[in-house]
C-alpha positions in Angstrom: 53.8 84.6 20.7 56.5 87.0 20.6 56.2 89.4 23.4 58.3 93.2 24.0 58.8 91.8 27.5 60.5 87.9 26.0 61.9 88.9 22.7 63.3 85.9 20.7 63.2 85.6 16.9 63.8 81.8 15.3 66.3 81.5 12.4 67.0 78.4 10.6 70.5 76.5 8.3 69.6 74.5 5.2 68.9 71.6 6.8 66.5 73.5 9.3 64.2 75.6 7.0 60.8 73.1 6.3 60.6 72.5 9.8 61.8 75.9 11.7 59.1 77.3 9.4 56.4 74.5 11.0 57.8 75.8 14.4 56.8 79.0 13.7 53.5 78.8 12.4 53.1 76.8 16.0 54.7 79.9 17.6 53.0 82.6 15.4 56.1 84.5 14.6 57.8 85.1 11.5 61.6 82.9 10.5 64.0 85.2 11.2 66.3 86.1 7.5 69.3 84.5 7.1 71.8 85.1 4.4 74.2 81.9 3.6 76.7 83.0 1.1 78.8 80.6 -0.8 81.9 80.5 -2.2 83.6 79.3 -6.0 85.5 76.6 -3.5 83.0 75.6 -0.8 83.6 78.1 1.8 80.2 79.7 2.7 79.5 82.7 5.4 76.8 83.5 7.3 75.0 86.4 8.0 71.8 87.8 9.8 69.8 89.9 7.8 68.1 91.4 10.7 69.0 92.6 14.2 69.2 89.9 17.0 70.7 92.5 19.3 69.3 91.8 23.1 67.2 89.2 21.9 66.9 85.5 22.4 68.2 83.5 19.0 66.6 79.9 18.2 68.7 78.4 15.6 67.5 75.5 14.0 69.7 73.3 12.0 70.2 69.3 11.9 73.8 68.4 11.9 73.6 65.9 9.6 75.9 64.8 7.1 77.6 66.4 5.5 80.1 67.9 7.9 79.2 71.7 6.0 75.8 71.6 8.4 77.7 71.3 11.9 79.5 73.9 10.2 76.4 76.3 9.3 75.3 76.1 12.9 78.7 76.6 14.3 78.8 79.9 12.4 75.2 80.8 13.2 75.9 80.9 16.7 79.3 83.0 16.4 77.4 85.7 14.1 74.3 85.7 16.9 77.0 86.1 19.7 78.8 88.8 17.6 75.8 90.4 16.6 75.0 90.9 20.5 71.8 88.2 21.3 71.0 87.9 24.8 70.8 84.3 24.1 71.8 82.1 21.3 70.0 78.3 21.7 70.7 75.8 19.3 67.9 73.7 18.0 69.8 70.7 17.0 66.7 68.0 16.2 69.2 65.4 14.6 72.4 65.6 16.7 75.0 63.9 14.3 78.0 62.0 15.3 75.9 60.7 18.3 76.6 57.2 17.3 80.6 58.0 18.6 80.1 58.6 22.1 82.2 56.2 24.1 85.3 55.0 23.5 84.9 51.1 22.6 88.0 50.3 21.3 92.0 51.7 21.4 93.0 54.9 19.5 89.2 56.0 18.6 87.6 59.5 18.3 84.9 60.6 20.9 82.8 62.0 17.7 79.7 63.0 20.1 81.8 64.8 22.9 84.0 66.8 20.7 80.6 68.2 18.7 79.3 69.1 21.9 82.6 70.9 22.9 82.1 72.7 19.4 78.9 73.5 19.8 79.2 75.4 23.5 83.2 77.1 21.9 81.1 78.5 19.4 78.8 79.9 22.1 76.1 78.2 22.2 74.2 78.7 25.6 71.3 76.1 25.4 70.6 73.2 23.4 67.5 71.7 22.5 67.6 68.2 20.5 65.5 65.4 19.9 65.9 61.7 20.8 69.9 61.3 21.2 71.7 58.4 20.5 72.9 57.8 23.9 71.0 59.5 27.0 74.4 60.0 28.5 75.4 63.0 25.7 73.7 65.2 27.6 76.8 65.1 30.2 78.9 66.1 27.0 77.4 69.3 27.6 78.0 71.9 30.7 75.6 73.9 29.1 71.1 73.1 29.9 70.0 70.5 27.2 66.3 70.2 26.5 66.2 66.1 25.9 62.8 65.8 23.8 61.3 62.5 23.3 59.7 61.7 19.1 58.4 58.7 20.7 55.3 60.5 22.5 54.8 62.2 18.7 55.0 58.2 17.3 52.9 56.7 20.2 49.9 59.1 18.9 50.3 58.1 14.9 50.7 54.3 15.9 47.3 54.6 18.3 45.3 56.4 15.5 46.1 52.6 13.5 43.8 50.9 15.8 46.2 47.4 15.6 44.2 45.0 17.0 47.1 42.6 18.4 49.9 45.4 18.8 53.4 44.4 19.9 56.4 46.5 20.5 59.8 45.2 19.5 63.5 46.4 20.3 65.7 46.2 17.1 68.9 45.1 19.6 69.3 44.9 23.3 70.6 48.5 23.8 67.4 49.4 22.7 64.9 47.6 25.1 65.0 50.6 27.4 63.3 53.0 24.4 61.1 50.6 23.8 60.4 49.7 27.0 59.6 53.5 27.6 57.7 52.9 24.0 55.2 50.5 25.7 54.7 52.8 28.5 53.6 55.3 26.7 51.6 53.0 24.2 49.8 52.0 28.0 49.3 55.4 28.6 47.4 56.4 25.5 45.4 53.0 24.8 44.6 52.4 28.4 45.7 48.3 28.2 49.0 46.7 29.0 51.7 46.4 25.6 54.0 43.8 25.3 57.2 43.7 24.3 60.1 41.1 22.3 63.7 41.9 22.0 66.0 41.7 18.9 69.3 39.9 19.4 71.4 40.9 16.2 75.1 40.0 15.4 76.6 43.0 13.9 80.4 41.8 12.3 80.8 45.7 10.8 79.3 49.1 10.5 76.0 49.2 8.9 76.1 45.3 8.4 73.6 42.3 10.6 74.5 39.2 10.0 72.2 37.4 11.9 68.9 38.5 14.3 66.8 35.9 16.5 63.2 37.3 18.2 63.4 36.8 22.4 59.4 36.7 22.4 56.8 35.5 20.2 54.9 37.3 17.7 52.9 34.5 16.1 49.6 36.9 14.7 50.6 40.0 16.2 50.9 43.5 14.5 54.5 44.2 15.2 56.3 47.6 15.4 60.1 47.3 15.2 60.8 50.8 17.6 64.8 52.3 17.1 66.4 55.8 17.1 67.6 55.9 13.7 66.9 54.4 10.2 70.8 54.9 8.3 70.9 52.2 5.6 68.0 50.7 7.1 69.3 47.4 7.1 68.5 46.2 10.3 64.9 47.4 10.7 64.4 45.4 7.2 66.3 41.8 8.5 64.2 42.5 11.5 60.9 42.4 9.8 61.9 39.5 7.4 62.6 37.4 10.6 59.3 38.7 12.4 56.8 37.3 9.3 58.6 34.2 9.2 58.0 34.1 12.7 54.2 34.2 11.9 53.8 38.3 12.9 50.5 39.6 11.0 52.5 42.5 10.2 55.3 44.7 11.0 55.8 48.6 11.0 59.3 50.2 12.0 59.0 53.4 13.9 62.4 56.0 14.5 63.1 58.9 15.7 65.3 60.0 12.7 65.4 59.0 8.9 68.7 59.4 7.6 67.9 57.3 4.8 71.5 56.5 3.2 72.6 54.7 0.4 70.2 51.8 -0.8 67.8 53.2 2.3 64.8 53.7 -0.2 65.2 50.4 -2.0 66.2 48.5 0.7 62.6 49.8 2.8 60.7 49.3 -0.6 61.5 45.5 -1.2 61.3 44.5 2.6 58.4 43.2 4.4 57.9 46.5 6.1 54.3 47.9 5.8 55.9 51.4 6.4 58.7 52.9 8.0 57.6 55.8 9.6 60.0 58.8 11.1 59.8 62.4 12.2 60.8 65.3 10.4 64.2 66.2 11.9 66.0 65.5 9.0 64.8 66.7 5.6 63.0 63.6 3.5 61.5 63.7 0.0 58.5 61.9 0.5 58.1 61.1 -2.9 62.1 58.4 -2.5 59.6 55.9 -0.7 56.5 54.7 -1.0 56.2 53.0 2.5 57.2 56.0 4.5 55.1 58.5 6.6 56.5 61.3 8.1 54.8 63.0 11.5 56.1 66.5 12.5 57.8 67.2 16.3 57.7 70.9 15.3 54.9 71.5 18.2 56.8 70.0 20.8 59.7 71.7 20.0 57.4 74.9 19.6 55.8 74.3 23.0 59.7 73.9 24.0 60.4 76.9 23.3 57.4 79.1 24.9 58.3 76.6 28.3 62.1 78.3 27.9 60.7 81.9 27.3 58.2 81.7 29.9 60.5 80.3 32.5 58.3 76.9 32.9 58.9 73.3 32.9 60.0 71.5 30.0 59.8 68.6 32.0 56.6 68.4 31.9 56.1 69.2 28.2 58.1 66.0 27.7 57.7 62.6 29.6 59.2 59.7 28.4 
């Protein structure tokens, strides 16, 4: 709860509205008034319709594509810091260009780095996201980043399913550590050991798989495909083909964030996904996609924030 003692008030960008306003039902405070005004040629402004002065300011906004919502929370956080808050945090629960954070080839962009150099310019003096593309972005930052985890929100939906032969499966090989972690947690809450197979997948382009083979066999099991992202969705969906022909009983995808691009909804409806299931970070209408089910991470973020206020933790609100 909001306290005279810990003041902070909880404002949120379009992309942030449905669920800063779950946050704050977990918090029992009221979303702060924005104003976003927009212009006859795109330009917008923001503005708070409310003091912030001394106070600590959550903003909440995804900076997912387009490049107009980095740009909302960019100006967000300079009208907080003008308008004199104590502290301006920036609840980031998708953080976008994530996907560019090394440099793998000549004469590239670091797309990851240089949004985290934006975010801190802009004044930003905390950052709490969920499940980043790359552990490592955190070091982008000289500024405290709250890491949170939408795996220990999954874990719970996929143990309420009561699969009787559950299997975890990484998508690629850079993703056998989140799985890995996946199982863990899946040991945790069912009490029993989890295995695990791993995806090897030939990608010749952006957004393309030309080829994936299963390291592991999933001959009657109940599979879930666990990843960070769902974009086009193409790989989850190759994934899955290849697990039923591999005799799986049946295969569920679970990520972090759906993006949902282009041919996402078509491509998830005509594959041999039982459901695709993802948190709310980014906005979704439900209604695009038959197999998905969304699961809220507005209490952990919630919970989050009281940690921060109250000087506790977050640690321990969040194990991997």
């Amino acid at each position: 709860m909001v306290t005279e003692t810990n003041p902070y008030k909880v404002f949120a960008g379009s992309k942030g509205t449905a669920i800063a306003e779950r946050i704050c039902q977990h918090l029992g405070c009221q979303l702060g008034k924005l104003n976003i005004a927009r212009f006859a040629d795109g330009e917008f402004a923001v503005s708070f319709e409310e003091s912030v002065r001394g106070q600590s300011v959550y903003l909440v906004q995804s900076t997912c594509p387009n490049s107009d919502n980095l740009m909302e929370l960019l100006l967000m956080i300079d009208a907080a810091k003008r308008a004199s808050a104590y502290k301006v945090i920036a609840v980031v629960p998708y953080f976008g260009w994530a996907r560019q954070d090394r440099k793998d080839k000549p004469r590239v962009s670091i797309g990851a780095k240089l949004v985290a150099n934006m975010l801190q310019t802009a004044g930003a003096d905390r950052v709490i996201t969920v499940d980043l593309h790359a552990d490592q972005i955190q070091g982008f930052f000289d500024i405290p980043v709250d890491h949170l985890y939408g795996a220990n929100t999954l874990a719970n939906y996929v143990s309420s399913l009561h699969l009787k032969n559950l299997i975890v499966a990484s998508p690629d090989v850079g993703g056998s550590k989140r799985a890995a972690a996946f199982c863990k947690k899946m040991h945790d809450i069912v009490g029993s050991e989890v295995p695990m197979v791993i995806c090897y997948k030939h990608r010749p382009d952006f957004n393309k798989v030309s080829e994936i083979r299963i390291l592991g066999d999933v001959r009657g099991k109940d599979v879930v495909i666990v990843d960070d992202m769902a974009d086009t969705a193409g790989t989850l969906c190759k994934a899955a083909e290849v697990m039923k022909e591999n005799g799986a009983n049946s295969v569920r995808a679970l990520v972090a964030h759906g993006i949902m691009s282009g041919d996402a909804c078509a491509n998830i409806s005509n594959s041999a996904l039982e459901e695709l299931v993802f948190t709310d970070t980014i906005p979704f209408d439900q209604s695009r996609c038959s197999k998905v089910h969304i699961v809220s991470i507005a209490d952990p973020i919630a919970e989050t924030i009281l940690a921060i206020q109250e000087h506790r933790s977050v640690s321990e609100l969040n194990i991997r």
